[in-house]
C-alpha positions as a printed NumPy array, in Angstrom:
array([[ 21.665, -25.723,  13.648],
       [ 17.851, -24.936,  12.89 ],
       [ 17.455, -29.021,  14.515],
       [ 19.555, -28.154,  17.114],
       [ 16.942, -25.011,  18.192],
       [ 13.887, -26.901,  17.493],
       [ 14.855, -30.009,  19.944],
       [ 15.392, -27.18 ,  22.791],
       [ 12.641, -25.33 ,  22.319],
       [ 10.294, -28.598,  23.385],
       [ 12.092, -28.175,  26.726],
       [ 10.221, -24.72 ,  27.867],
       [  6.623, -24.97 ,  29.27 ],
       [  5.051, -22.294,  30.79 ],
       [  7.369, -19.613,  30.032],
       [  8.216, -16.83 ,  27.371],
       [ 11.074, -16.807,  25.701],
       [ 12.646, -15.19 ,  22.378],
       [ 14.302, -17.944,  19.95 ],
       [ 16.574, -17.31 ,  16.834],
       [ 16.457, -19.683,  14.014],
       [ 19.538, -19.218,  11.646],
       [ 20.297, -20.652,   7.958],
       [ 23.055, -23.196,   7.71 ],
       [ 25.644, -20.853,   6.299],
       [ 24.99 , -18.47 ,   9.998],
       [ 23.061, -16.088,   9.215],
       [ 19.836, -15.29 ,  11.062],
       [ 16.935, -15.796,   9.617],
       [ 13.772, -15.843,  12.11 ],
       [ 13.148, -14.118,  15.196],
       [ 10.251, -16.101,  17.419],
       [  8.617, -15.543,  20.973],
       [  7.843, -18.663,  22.358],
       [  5.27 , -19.177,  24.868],
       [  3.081, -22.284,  26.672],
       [  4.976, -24.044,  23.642],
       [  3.505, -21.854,  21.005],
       [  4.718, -19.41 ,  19.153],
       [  3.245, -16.167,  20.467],
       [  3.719, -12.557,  19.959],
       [  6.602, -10.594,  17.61 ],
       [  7.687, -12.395,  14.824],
       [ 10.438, -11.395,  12.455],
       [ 12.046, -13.07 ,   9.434],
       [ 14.967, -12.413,   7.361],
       [ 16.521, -12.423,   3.852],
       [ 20.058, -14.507,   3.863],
       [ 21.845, -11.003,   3.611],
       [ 20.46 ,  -9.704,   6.99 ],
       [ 17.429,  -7.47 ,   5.463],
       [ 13.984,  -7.746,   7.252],
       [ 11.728,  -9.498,   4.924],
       [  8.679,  -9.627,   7.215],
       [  7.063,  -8.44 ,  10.509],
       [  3.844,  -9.738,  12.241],
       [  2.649, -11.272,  15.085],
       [  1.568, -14.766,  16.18 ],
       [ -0.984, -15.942,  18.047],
       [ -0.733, -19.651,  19.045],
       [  2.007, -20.391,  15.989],
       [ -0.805, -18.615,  13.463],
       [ -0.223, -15.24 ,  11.65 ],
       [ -2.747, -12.621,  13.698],
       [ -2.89 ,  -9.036,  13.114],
       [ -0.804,  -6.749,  10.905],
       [  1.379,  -7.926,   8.593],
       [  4.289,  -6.546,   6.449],
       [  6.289,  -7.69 ,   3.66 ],
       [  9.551,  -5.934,   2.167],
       [ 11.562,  -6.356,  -0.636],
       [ 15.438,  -7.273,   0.211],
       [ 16.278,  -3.619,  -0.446],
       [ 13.892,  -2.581,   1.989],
       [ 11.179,  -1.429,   0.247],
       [  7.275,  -2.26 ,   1.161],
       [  6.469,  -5.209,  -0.983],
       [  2.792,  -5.872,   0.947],
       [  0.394,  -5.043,   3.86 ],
       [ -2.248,  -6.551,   5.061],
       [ -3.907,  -8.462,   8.352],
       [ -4.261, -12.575,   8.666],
       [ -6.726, -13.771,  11.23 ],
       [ -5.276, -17.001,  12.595],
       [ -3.449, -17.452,   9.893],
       [ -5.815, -16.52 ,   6.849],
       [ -5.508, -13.363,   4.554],
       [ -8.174, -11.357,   5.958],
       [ -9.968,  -7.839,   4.546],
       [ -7.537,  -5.357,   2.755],
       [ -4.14 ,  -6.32 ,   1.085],
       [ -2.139,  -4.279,  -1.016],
       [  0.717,  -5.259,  -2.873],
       [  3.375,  -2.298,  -4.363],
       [  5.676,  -2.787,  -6.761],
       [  9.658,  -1.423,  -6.02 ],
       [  9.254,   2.461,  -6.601],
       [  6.206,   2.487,  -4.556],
       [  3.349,   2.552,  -6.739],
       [  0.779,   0.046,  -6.148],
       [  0.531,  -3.177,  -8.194],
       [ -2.488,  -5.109,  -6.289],
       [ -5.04 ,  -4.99 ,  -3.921],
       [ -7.533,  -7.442,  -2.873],
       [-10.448,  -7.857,  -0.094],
       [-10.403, -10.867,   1.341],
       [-12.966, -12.822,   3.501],
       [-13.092, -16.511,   4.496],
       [-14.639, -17.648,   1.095],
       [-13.564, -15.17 ,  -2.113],
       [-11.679, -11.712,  -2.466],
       [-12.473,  -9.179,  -5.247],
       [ -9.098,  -8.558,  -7.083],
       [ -7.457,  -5.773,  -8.759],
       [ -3.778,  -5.866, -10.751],
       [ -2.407,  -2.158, -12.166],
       [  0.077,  -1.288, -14.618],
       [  2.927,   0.075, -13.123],
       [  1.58 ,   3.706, -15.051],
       [ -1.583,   2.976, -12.647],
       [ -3.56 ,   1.503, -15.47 ],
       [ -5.777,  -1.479, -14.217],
       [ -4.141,  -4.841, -15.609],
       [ -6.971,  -7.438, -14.293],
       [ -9.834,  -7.132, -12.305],
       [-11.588, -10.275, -11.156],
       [-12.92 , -12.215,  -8.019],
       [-11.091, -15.647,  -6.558],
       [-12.748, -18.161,  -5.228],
       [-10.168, -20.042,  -4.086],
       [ -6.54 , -18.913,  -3.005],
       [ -3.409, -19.643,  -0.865],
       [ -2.342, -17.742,   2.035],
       [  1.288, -17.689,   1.404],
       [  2.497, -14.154,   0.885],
       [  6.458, -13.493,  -0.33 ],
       [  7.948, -11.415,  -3.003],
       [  9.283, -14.944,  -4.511],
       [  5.247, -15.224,  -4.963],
       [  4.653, -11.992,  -6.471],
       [  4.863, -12.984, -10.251],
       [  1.679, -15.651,  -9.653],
       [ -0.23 , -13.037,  -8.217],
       [ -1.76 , -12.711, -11.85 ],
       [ -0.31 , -13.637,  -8.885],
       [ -0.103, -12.533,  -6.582],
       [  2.631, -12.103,  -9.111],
       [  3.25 , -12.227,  -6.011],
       [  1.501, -13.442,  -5.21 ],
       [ -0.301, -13.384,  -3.144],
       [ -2.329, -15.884,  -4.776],
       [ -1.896, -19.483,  -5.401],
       [ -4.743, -21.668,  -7.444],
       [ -7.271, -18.938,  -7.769],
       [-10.775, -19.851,  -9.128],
       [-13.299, -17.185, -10.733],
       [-14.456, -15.01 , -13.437],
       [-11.558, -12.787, -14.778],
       [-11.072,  -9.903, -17.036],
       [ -7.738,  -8.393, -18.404],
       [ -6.966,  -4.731, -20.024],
       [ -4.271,  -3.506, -22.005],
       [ -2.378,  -0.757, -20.694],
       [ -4.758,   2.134, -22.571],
       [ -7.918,   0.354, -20.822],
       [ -9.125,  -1.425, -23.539],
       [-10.362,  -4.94 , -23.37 ],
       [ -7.711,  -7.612, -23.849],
       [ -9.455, -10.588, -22.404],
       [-12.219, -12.528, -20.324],
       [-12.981, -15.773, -18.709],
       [-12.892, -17.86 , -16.084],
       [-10.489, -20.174, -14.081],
       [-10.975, -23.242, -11.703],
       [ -7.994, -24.556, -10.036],
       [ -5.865, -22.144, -11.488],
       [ -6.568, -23.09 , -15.096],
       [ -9.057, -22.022, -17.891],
       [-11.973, -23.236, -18.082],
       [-15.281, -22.549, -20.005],
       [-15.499, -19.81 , -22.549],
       [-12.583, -17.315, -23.138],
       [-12.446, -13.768, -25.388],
       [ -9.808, -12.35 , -26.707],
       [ -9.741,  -8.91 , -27.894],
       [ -7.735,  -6.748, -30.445],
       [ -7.009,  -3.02 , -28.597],
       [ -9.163,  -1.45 , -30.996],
       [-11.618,  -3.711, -29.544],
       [-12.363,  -5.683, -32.224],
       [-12.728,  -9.547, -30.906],
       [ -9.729, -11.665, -32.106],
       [-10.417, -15.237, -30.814],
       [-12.827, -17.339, -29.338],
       [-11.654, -20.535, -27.328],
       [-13.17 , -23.253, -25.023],
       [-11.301, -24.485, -22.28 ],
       [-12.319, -27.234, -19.568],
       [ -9.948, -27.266, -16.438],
       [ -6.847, -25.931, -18.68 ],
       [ -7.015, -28.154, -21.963],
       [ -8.577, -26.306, -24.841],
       [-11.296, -27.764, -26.555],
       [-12.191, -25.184, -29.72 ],
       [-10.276, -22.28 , -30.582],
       [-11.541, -19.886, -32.976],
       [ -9.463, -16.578, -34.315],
       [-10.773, -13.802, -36.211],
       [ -8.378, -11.699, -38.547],
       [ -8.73 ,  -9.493, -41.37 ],
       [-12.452, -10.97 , -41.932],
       [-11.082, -14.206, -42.71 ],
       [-12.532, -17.16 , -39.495],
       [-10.834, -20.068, -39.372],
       [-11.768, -22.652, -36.574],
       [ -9.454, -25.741, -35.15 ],
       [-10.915, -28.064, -32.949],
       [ -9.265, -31.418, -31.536]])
């Protein structure tokens, strides 16, 4: 059926029209406005069981403008603008009850990024060099993702906390894998390990416990 819709579509120039795209079992899943050829203005798209899972508009088939993501029970899952079709400045991303979960800044090039606890405590706090622009709840676990999300591959220096703010551990990723020189941290503070990473395979590792070192390399 989704075929069916795309064949017509190619036969409207010049005109504006509103198309629905359905899932094979019937049940509507996108609502597009169709103009010149392009996709332009309102666009809706829905879970399989009828719930709105996101609003925005398009400009010339790209994501422009406001944007909103919900969960399938119809809670906010994420807000934020694209400019043709790229994240752009503030996106937040909440978990179920409300309470935020992530937030980022993004610009054409890198987007300081902030994960919390769900008690409000910051998780991870880094900046990513590199990231996708695909935003669903089904992302929201790799934002971190994101979980969610929100990011894909994300490249930059990174820090993580446990939930009473202490620091649980630091480094940096390229590609979406560790790379360099990574600390690990007890939460009293103390450092527990040491390891050296290049693009995800671990060269050294080195754990301290109890005053006793012991180092395994490859």
């Amino acid at each position: 059926m989704i075929i069916l819709i795309l064949a017509l579509i190619q036969t409207i120039r010049g005109s504006s029209s509103e198309w629905k795209f359905y899932y094979n079992s019937g049940e509507l899943m996108e609502e597009v406005v169709y103009m010149n050829d392009l996709p332009n203005g309102e666009y809706r798209r829905y879970y399989q069981s009828g719930k709105l899972e996101q609003e925005g508009n398009l400009v010339d088939g790209y994501q422009h403008g406001p944007w909103k993501i919900y969960y399938e029970k119809g809670e906010t899952f994420a807000t934020g603008h694209f400019n043709n079709g790229h994240r752009i400045g503030l996106w937040r991303v909440f978990y179920i009850s409300g309470a935020l979960k992530a937030e980022g800044i993004f610009t054409t090039t890198y987007a300081p990024f902030k994960e919390y606890y769900l008690s409000g405590a910051l998780e991870s706090d880094r900046i990513i060099y590199g990231f996708g622009d695909d935003v669903t709840e089904d992302s929201a676990n790799r934002i971190g993702v994101i979980y969610g999300n929100v990011v894909a591959e994300d490249s930059g220096y990174c820090k993580y906390y446990y939930e009473s703010g202490a620091l649980m551990s630091e480094g940096e990723f390229i590609n979406g894998l560790e790379h360099g020189h990574w600390r690990m941290y007890y939460p009293s503070g103390y450092l527990a390990s040491e390891n050296v990473w290049e693009e995800g395979y671990m060269l050294q590792n080195i754990n301290y416990t109890d005053n006793t070192i012991w180092i395994q390399k490859d």
